[in-house]
ZAZAMI-158479 format. One line per 3 residues: number of its first residue (from 1); their letters; for each residue x, y, z of C-alpha. Coordinates in pm, whole numbers, always signed. Layout:
BEGIN
NUM = a = X Y Z; ...
//
This chain:
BEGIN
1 = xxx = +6626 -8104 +4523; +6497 -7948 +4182; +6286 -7618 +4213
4 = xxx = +6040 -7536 +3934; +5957 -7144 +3963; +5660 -7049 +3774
7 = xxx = +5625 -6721 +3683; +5267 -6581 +3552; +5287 -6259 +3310
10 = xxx = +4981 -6353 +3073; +4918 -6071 +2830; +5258 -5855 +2990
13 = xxx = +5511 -5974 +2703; +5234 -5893 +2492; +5262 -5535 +2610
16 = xxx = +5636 -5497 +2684; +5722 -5724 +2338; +5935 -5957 +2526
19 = xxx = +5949 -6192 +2864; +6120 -5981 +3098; +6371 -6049 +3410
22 = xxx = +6268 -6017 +3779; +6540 -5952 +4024; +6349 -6187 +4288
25 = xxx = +6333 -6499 +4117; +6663 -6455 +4044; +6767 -6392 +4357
28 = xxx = +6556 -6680 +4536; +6707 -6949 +4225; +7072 -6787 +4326
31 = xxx = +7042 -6890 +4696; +6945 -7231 +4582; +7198 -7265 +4328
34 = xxx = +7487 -7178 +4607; +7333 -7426 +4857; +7335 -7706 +4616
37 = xxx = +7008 -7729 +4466; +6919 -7688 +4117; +6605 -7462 +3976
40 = xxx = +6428 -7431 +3671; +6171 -7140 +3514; +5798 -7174 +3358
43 = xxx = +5705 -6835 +3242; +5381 -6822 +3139; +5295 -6588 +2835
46 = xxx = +4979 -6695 +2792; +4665 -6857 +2897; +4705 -7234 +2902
49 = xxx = +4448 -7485 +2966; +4528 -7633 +3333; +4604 -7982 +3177
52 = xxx = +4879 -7785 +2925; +4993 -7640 +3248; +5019 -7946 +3456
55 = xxx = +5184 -8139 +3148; +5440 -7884 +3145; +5533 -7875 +3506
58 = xxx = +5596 -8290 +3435; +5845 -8190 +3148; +6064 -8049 +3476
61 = xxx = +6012 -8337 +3709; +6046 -8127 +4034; +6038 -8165 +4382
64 = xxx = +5892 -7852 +4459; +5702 -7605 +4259; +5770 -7214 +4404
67 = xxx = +5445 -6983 +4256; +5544 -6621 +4231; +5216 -6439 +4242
70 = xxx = +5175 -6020 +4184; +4801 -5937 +4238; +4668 -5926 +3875
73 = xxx = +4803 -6249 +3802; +4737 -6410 +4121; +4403 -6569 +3951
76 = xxx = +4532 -6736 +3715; +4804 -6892 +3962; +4586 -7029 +4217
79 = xxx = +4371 -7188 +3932; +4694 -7365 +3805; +4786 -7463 +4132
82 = xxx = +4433 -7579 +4245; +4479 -7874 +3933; +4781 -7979 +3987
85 = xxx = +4725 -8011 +4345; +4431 -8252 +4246; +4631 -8458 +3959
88 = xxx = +4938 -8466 +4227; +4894 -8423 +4614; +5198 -8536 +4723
91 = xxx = +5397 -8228 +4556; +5482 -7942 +4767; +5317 -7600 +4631
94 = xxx = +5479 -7318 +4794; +5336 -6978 +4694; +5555 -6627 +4736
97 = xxx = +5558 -6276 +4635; +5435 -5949 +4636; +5040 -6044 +4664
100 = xxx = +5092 -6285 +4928; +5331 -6111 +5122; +5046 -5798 +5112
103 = xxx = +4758 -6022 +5209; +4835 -6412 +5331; +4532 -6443 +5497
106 = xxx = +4388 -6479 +5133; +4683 -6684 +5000; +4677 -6918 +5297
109 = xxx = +4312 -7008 +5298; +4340 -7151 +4940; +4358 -7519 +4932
112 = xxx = +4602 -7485 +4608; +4900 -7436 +4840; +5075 -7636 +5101
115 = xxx = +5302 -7323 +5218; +5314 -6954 +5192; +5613 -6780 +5201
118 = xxx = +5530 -6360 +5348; +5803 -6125 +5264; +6174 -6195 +5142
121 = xxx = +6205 -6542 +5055; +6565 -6629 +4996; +6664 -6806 +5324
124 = xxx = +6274 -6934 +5415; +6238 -7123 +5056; +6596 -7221 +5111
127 = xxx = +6539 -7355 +5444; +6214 -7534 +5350; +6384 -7680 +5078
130 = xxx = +6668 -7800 +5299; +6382 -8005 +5552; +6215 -8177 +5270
133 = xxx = +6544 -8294 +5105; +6577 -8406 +5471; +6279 -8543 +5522
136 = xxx = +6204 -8297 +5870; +5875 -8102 +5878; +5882 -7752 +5786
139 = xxx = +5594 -7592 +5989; +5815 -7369 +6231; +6031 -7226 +5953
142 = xxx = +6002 -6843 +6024; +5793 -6637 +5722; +5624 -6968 +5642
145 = xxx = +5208 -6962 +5675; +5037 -7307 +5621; +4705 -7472 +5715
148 = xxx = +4743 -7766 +5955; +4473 -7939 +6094; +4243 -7686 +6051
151 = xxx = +4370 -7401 +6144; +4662 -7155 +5993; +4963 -7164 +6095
154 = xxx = +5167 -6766 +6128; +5484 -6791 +6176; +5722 -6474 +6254
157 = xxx = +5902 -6329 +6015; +6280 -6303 +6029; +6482 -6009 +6031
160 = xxx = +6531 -5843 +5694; +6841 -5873 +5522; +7065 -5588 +5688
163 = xxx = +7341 -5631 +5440; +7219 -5703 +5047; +7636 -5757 +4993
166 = xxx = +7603 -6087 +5148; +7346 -6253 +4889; +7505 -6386 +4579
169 = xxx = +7450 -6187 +4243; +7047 -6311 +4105; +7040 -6574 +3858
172 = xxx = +7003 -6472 +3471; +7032 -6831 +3390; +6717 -6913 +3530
175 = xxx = +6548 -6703 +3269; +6729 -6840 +2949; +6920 -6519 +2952
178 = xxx = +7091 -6508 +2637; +6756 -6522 +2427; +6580 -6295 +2636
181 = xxx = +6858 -5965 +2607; +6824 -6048 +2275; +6465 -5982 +2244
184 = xxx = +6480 -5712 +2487; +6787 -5488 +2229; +7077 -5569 +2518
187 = xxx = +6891 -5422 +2764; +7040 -5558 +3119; +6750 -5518 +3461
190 = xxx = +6947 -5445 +3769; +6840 -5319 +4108; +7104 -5219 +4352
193 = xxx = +6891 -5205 +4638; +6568 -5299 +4823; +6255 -5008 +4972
196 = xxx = +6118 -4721 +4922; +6114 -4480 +5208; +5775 -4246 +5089
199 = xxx = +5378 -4315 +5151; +5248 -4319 +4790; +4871 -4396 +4814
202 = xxx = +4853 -4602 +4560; +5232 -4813 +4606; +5196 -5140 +4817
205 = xxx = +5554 -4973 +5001; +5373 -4834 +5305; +5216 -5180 +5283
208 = xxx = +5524 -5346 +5306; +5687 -5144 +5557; +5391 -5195 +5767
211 = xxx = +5440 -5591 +5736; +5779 -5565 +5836; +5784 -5327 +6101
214 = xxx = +6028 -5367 +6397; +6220 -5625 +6138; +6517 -5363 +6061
217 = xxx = +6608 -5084 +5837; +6348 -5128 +5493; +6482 -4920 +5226
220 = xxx = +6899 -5095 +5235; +7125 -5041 +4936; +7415 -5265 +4830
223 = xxx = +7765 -5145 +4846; +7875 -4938 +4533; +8142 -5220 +4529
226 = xxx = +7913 -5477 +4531; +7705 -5298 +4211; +8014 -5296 +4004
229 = xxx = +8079 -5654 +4105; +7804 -5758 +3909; +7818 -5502 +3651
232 = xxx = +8178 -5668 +3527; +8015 -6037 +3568; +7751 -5934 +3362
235 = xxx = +8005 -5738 +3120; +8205 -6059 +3086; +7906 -6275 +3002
238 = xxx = +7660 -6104 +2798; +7664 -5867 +2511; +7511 -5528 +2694
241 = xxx = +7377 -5250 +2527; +7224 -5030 +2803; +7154 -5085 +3195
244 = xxx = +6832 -5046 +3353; +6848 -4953 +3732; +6505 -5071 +3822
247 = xxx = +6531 -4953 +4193; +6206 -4744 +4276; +6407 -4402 +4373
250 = xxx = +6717 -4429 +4278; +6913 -4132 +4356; +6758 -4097 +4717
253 = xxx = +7078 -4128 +4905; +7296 -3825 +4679; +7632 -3961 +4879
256 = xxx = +7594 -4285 +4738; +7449 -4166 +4383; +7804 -3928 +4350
259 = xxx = +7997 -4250 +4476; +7827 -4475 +4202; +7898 -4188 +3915
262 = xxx = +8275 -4160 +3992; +8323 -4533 +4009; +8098 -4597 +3689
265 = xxx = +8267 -4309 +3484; +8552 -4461 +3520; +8508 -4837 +3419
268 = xxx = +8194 -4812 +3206; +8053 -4693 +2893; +7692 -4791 +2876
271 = xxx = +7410 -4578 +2873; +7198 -4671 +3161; +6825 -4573 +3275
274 = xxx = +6740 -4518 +3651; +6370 -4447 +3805; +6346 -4159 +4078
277 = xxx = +6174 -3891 +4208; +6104 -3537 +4134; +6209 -3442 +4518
280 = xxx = +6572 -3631 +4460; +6668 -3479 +4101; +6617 -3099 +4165
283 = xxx = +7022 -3113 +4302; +7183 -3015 +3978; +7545 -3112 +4080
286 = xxx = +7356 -3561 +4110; +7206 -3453 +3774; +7590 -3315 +3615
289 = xxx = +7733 -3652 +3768; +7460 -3841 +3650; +7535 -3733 +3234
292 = xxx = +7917 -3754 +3343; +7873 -4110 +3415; +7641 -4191 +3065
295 = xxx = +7313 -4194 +3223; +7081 -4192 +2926; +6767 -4056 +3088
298 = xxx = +6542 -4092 +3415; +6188 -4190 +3492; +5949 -3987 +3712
301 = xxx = +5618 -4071 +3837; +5425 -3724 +3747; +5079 -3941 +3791
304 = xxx = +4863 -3648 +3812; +4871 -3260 +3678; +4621 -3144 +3881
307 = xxx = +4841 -3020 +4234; +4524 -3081 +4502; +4417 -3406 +4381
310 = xxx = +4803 -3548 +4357; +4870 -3421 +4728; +4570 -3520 +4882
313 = xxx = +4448 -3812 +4714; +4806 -3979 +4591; +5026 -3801 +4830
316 = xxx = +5264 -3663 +4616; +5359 -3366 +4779; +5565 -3150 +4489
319 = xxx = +5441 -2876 +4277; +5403 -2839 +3916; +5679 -2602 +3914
322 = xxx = +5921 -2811 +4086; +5843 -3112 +3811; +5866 -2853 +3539
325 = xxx = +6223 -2729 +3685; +6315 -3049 +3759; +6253 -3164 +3382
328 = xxx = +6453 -2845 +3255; +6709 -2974 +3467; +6744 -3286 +3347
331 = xxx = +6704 -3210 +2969; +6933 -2901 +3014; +7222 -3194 +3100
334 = xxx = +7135 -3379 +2802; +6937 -3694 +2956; +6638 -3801 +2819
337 = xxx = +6353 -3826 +3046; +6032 -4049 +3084; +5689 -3992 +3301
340 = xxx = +5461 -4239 +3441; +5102 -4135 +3465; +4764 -4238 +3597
343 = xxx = +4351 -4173 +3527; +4100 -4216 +3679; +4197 -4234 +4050
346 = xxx = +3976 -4189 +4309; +3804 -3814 +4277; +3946 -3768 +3929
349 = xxx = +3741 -3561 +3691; +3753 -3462 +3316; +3932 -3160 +3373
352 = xxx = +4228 -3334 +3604; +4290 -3600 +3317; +4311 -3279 +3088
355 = xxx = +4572 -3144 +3367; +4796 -3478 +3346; +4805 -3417 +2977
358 = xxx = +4896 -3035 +3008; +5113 -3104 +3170; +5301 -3384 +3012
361 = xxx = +5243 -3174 +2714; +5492 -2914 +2926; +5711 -3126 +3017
364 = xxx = +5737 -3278 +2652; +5916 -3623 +2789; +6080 -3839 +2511
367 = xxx = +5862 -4112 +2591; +5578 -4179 +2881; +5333 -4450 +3025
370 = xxx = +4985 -4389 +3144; +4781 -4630 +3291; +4429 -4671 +3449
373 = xxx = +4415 -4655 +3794; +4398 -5036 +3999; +4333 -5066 +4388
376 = xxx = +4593 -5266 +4497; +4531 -5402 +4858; +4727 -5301 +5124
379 = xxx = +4758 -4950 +4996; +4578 -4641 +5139; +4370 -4591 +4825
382 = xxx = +4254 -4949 +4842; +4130 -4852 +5152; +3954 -4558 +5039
385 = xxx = +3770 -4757 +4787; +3666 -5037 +4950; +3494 -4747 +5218
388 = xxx = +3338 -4533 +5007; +3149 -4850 +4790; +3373 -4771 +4462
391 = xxx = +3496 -5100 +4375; +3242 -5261 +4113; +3103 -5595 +4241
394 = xxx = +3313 -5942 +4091; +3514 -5739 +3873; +3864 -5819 +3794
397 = xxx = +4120 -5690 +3578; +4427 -5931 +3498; +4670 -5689 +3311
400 = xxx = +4825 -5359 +3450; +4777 -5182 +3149; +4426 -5261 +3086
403 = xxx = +4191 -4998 +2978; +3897 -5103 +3178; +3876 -4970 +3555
406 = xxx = +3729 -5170 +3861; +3572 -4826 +4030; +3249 -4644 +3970
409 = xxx = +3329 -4333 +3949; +3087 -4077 +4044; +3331 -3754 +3946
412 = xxx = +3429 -3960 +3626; +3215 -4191 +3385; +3359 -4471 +3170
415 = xxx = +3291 -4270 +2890; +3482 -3943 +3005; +3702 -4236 +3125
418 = xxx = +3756 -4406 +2759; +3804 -4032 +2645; +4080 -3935 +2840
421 = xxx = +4285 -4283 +2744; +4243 -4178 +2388; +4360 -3829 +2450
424 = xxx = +4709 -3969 +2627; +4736 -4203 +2302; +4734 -3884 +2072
427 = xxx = +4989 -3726 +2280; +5198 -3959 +2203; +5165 -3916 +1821
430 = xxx = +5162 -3504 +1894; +5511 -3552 +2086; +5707 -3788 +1885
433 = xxx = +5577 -3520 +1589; +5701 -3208 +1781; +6052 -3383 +1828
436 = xxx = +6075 -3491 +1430; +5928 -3214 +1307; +5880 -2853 +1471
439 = xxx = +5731 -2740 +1185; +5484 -2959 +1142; +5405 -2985 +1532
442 = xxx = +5299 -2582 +1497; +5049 -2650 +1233; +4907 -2950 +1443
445 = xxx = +4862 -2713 +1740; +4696 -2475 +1561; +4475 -2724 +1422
448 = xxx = +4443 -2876 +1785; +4294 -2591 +1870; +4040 -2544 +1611
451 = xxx = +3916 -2891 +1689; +3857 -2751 +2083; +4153 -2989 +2159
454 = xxx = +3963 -3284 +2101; +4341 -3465 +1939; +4128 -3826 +1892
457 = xxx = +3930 -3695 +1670; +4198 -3481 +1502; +4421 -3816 +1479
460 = xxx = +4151 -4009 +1310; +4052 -3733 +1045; +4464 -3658 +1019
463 = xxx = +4484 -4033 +926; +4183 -4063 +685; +4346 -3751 +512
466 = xxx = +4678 -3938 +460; +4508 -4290 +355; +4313 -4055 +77
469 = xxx = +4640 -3908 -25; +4802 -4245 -68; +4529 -4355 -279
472 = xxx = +4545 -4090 -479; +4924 -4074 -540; +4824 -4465 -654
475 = xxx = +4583 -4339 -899; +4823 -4106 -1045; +5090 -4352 -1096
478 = xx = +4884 -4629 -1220; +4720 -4337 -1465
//
C-alpha cells in the first residue's frame, strides 16, 4: 500500500526559514518502508484552499492518508480532512500525534477521521496498514480509537517500545532530504531517545506519562552503539555540517552522556547542539567531556527569572544561582549556550517579565527564544486556566511563536503584555552588540539607563539616529 503523511507547519518555516525534519514521521515512514510499503510526504507551508489541498493529495494517489496533528495546527488538519472525506469517503483518514495522543476524545468525535492512532504509532499504523492491504477489519488493533455504529471504539494501548535499538533508523527520504539540509546550512535533527522524566507545568510529558502509565519504562534511550550507527549512515549520505540532538534532556543519564563523548571523540568531528537541563549540566567533568567531544553549545529552558513564580507556577525547582553557575560552567569550557524563555504565564506580572530579562541579561547567552505563554491540554497549567476562567472565549492561536496570548490576565494586561515582547526583542540587539562590540555595549547601558530601561524606545530613537546619519553622509557626498 502507498501512505501519504501530511504534515501541517503553516506559518513555522516562515519562522524557522526552512521546512524542518520530525523524528516521528520518519520513524512511522521507516517501519513502513521495512515491511514493504511505500510512503510519501505533504508538508504544508501554508494555508491552502481545501480544494488545493485535496488536488494535491490526488497528485500521490494513496491508499491511506496518515494526519500528524500538534495542537496549534490541529485546526487546520481536521478542516483538510473534513473535505476530502466529503469529495472521497472510501479513503481511510487515520489521524496521529502529539494532540491526539493528549486528548482522543476530541480527535475521535470528528467525523474527518476514520481512525485515531493514541501514542507511538509505528507498529499500530503498520498493522492497520497490513489489514487493509488484506482486506481484514482493523477495529481491534491495539492504540486504535474509531467511531462504529455510534459509539467510540478505545482500544488498549500496547506496551511501549522497551528497546528503541530494534526500530530501523527514521526516514530522511521521506522529507526530500537533500534540499531540506541544504536550506537548513547542513544542519542534521537527531534524537537518541524517547521521555522526559520531570513534571514541567506547562510540557504535555506528565501528560504523556499519565497516558501511558503501567505501559513500561517512559523516558528509554537507544544504545550509544545504535547512535553512532546512524551517525556514520548519515555521514556516508549527506554532506553534514553540525548535529542537533533534539532529545528534551539530554545529558540526564551522565553514564551514558561520558559513554557517548568517548565514542564520538573518537570517530567524529562535527560540532553538535544538545537541549538539557540546568539540574544535569552543573557536573563539570559531563560539561569537560562534552567540549572534548565538539559539542558546540547547549540549550536550557530558563523560562522565568523570577525564583517563586518558576517553582510554584512552572515547577522548575532550581535557583538563579544554580542557572547563573551553571552558565559560567558551560561558557568557562568554551560551548556556546542558548535559553528558552516564556511571558505571560499564569500569575506573571510586569516586574517578573523584567526578571526573565535580568536575568538573561546575566546570563548573556549567544542566542535565545522567548515565546508567549499557550495552554496546552493535558498539562497542569492547562488545568489551572481552564479553573480559574483565564482562557478567553473562541480564541485560538495557530503558531507557537505568536505574539497574541489566549489568557486574560488579571496580574498582566495585553499592553504590559505587548511591552515585555518588545523588551526581549531589544535584548537581542543589546546582546549581539555587547559580544561585537564591548565598547559600544557600555555606552548603550549607560544610555539604557537614562531612558529608565525602557530599550524599545531606546532601539527606535537609536535607529532614527542612524537613518539621519545615513542621509546625511548622502548629502555630503552628493554635495
Amino acid at each position: 500500500m502507498k501512505v501519504l503523511f501530511v504534515y501541517s507547519d503553516i506559518s513555522g518555516a516562515e519562522r524557522y526559514g526552512a521546512r524542518k525534519f520530525y523524528s516521528g514521521l520518519g520513524s512511522l515512514s521507516a517501519v513502513l518502508k521495512a515491511a514493504g510499503h511505500k510512503t510519501a510526504l505533504l508538508y504544508l507551508q501554508h494555508e491552502l484552499s481545501p480544494d488545493e489541498f485535496a488536488a494535491q493529495v490526488a497528485e500521490h494517489a494513496p491508499d491511506l492518508v496518515g494526519f500528524s496533528a500538534t495542537t496549534h495546527q490541529y485546526p487546520y488538519i481536521e478542516r483538510y480532512a473534513a473535505h476530502l472525506k466529503a469529495l472521497r469517503p472510501g479513503l481511510p483518514l487515520v489521524c496521529g500525534g502529539i494532540h491526539p495522543t493528549l486528548v482522543p476524545e476530541q480527535v475521535v468525535a470528528s467525523p474527518a477521521f476514520d481512525a485515531v492512532i493514541v501514542g507511538e504509532g509505528e507498529y499500530p499504523l503498520r498493522d492497520m496498514v497490513e489489514r487493509l492491504e488484506q482486506g481484514r477489519d482493523y477495529a481491534d488493533v491495539q492504540n486504535v480509537w474509531m467511531q462504529r455504529n455510534g459509539e467510540v471504539v478505545r482500544n488498549p494501548m500496547r506496551p511501549l517500545i522497551a528497546d528503541l535499538d530494534e526500530l530501523p533508523y527514521v526516514d530522511r527520504e521521506l522529507f526530500d532530504y537533500d534540499a531540506m539540509l541544504a536550506a537548513n546550512d547542513g544542519w542534521v535533527d537527531i534524537l537518541s531517545g524517547r521521555g522526559c522524566p520531570y513534571d514541567c507545568s506547562y510540557c504535555c510529558n506528565p501528560g504523556l506519562k499519565a497516558r501511558y502509565k503501567g505501559l513500561g519504562r517512559y523516558v528509554r534511550f537507544r544504545s550509544v552503539g545504535h547512535v553512532m550507527g546512524e551517525l556514520r549512515a548519515l555521514k556516508a549520505r549527506y554532506p553534514i555540517k553540525t548535529i542537533n540532538f533534539q532529545d528534551d534532556t539530554f545529558t540526564l543519564d551522565h553514564r551514558w552522556t561520558l559513554d557517548f563523548c568517548e565514542a564520538y571523540r573518537q570517530e567524529f568531528r562535527y560540532p553538535f547542539w544538545i537541549n538539557t537541563r540546568v539540574e544535569r549540566i552543573l557536573d563539570e567533568d559531563v560539561v569537560r567531556a562534552l567540549a572534548g567531544a565538539g559539542c558546540a553549545g547547549i540549550r536550557v529552558g530558563v523560562e522565568n527569572g523570577d525564583e517563586t513564580l518558576r517553582a510554584n507556577v512552572l515547577k522548575r525547582r532550581m535557583s538563579n544561582d544554580e542557572i547563573v553557575a551553571a552558565f559560567d560552567l558551560v561558557h568557562r569550557h568554551g560551548l556556546k549556550a542558548y535559553t528558552c524563555n516564556m511571558i505571560g504565564v499564569p500569575g506573571e506580572t510586569p516586574d517578573s517579565i523584567r526578571a526573565t530579562i535580568d536575568l538573561n541579561r546575566r546570563l548573556a547567552p549567544e542566542e535565545f527564544q522567548f515565546s508567549v505563554f499557550y495552554p496546552y491540554p493535558m498539562t497542569e497549567l492547562y488545568d489551572i486556566s481552564v479553573a480559574q476562567g483565564l482562557i478567553k472565549p473562541q480564541t485560538t492561536v495557530t503558531s507557537y511563536y505568536s505574539r497574541e496570548s489566549v489568557l486574560n490576565l488579571p496580574t498582566l494586561t495585553p499592553e504590559q503584555l505587548a511591552q515585555g515582547y518588545e523588551r526581549f526583542a531589544a535584548l537581542q540587539n543589546e546582546l549581539a552588540l555587547k559580544r561585537s562590540s564591548p565598547k559600544k555595549h557600555r555606552l548603550y547601558t549607560c544610555l539604557l539607563k537614562l531612558y529608565g530601561d525602557d530599550a524599545p524606545r531606546l532601539q527606535r530613537h537609536l535607529d532614527a539616529l542612524r537613518k539621519l546619519r545615513a542621509r546625511l553622509r548622502g548629502r555630503i557626498r552628493r554635495s
